[in-house]
N, C-alpha and C positions, 0 to 999 in steps of 0.2 A: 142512232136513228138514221133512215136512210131517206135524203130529200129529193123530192119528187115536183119541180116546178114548172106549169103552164108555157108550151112553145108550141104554136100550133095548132092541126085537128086535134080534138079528144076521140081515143080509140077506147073509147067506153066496153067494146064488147070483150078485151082482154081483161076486163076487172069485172066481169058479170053482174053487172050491178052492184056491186060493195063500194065500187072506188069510180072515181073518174079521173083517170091522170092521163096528159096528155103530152108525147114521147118527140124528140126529134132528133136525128143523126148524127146532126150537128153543133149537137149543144142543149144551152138553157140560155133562153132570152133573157138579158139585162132586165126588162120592162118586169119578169114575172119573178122578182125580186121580193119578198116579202108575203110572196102569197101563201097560201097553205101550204102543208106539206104531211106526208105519210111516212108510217115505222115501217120497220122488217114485217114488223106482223102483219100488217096490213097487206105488205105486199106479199108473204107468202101466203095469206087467207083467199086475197085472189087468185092465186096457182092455184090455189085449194080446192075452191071452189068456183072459177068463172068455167066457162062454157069451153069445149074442146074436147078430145078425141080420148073417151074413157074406158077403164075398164073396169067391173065390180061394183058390187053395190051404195048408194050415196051413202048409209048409214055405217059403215067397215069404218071400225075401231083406228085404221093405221090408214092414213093417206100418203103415197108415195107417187112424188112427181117424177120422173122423168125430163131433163133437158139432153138435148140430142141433137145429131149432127148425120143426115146422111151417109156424108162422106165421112164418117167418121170411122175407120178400123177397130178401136175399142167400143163403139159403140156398137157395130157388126158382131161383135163375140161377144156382148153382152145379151144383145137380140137371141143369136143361136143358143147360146152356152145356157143363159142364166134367165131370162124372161120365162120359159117356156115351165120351168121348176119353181119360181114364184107365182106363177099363174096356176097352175094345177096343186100347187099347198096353199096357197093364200089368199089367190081373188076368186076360184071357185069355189072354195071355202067361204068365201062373204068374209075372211080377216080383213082383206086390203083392199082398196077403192087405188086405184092406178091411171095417173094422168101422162098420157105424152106431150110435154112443151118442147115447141121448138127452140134451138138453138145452133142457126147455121150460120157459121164461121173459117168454112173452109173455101168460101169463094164463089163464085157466081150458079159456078153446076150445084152448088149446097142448095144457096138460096132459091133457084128455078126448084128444084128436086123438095123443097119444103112447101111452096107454094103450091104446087102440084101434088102435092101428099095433102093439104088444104082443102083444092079441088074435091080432090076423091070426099071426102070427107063430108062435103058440102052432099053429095051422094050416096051416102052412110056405106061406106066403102074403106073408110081410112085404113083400119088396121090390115084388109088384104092389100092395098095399095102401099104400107107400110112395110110388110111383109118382102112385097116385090122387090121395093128399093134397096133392101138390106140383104136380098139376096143376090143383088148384081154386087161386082167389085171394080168397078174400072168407072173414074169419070167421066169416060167418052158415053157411058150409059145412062146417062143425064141432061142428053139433049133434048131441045125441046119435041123434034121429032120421035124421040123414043119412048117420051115420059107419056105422050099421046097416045105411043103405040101400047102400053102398059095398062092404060086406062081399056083401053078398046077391049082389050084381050080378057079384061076382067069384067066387060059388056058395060062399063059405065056411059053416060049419054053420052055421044062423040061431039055434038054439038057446044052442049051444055060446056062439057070439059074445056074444052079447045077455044071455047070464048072467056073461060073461066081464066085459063093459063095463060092464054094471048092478054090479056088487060091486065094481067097483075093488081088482079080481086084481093090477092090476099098477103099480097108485098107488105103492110102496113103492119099485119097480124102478124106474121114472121120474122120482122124489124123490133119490134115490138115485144116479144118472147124473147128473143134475142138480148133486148137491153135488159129486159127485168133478171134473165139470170145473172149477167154479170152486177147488178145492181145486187143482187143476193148474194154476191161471192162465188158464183161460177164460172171458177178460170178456165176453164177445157170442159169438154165432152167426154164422156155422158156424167154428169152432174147429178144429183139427185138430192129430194127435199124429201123426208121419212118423218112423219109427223111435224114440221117444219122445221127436221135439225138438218142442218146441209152434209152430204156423203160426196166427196170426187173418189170418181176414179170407177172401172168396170172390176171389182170385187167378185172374186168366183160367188157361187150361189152360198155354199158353206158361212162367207161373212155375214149375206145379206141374213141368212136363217137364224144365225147367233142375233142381229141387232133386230127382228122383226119378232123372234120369239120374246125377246126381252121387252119389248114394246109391248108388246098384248099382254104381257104377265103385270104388266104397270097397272096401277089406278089411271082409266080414261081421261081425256083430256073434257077441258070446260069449254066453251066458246072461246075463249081467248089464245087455247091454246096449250093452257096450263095444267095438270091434274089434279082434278078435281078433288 
């Protein structure tokens, strides 16, 4: 079981309403000792279904999260390579419901570049803004001046964005996505949760097709996860 103890704000809106666990950098406080606590399932039910940057329909047989890293190189060839042939067999198909979680872990240009991909998002923009980041390769491409210039170029509100980005709206969501994967067992980028069973690693598109056909050939899952 994976414990989950009170330090802090509750970032309620990473657990869409299922859960209310509240995360901090620094630890778990002494005092929240004893308090309640949540399994794996729980917390991959959250990934599952809380709120954030989706693709395909709620009701799709297979749910596969995504955790991810801008700066991530395997996750760049993941994006080009292999997204693009799960999406056009799978989530235009209505098989697969596809979550992107944050997971930036390669240093400050990650974390700006996650929050910023946030932003966009907050302007239903994610996935072009998504897009952009994964098509640049250099972290000098991740300044805050650039990630602004990104926004603009794809007509999102300049305003909006650039007070979005400057306050660090959404530092806490991306902190936050961040702990829950490695709380799940993901040690590196890109990570992935395929009906809540954990996959590491950017697998050509061929692996993902062998474990996603196999999955749909299954008896569905119950609420809890289980096949029914």
């Amino acid at each position: 079981m994976i414990v989950c103890r009170t330090f802090g704000g509750t970032l309620a809106w990473v657990l869409g309403g299922i859960l209310a666990v509240a995360w901090t950098p620094a630890g778990v406080s002494p005092a929240a000792e004893g308090q309640g606590s949540v399994s794996g399932a729980d917390l991959i039910a959250a990934m599952e279904r809380g709120p954030g940057p989706t693709k395909g329909p709620a009701d799709a047989p297979v749910v596969m999260v995504e955790f991810s890293d801008f700066q991530c190189g395997y996750c760049r060839i993941f994006w080009r390579d292999t997204l693009p042939k799960i999406e056009e067999r799978y989530i235009r198909t209505r098989k697969v419901r596809f979550f992107y979680r944050h997971m930036a872990i390669r240093g400050d240009a990650a974390v700006l570049a996650a929050q910023a991909a946030s932003c966009a998002h907050d302007q239903g923009k994610f996935w072009q803004y998504h897009d952009t980041l994964f098509g640049k390769g250099s972290p000098l491409a991740f300044t805050s001046a650039r990630l602004k210039r990104y926004a603009a170029e794809l007509r999102l509100g300049e305003k909006t964005f650039t007070a979005c980005l400057d306050s660090e709206k959404h530092a806490e969501r991306v902190e936050a996505e961040t702990i829950l994967g490695h709380a799940l067992g993901a040690t590196g980028t890109p990570a992935f949760l395929i009906n809540g069973q954990l996959v590491l690693g950017a697998y050509p598109f061929e692996a993902f097709q062998r474990g996603l056909d196999a999955l749909l050939a299954a008896p569905p899952r119950g609420p809890s996860g289980r096949a029914k």
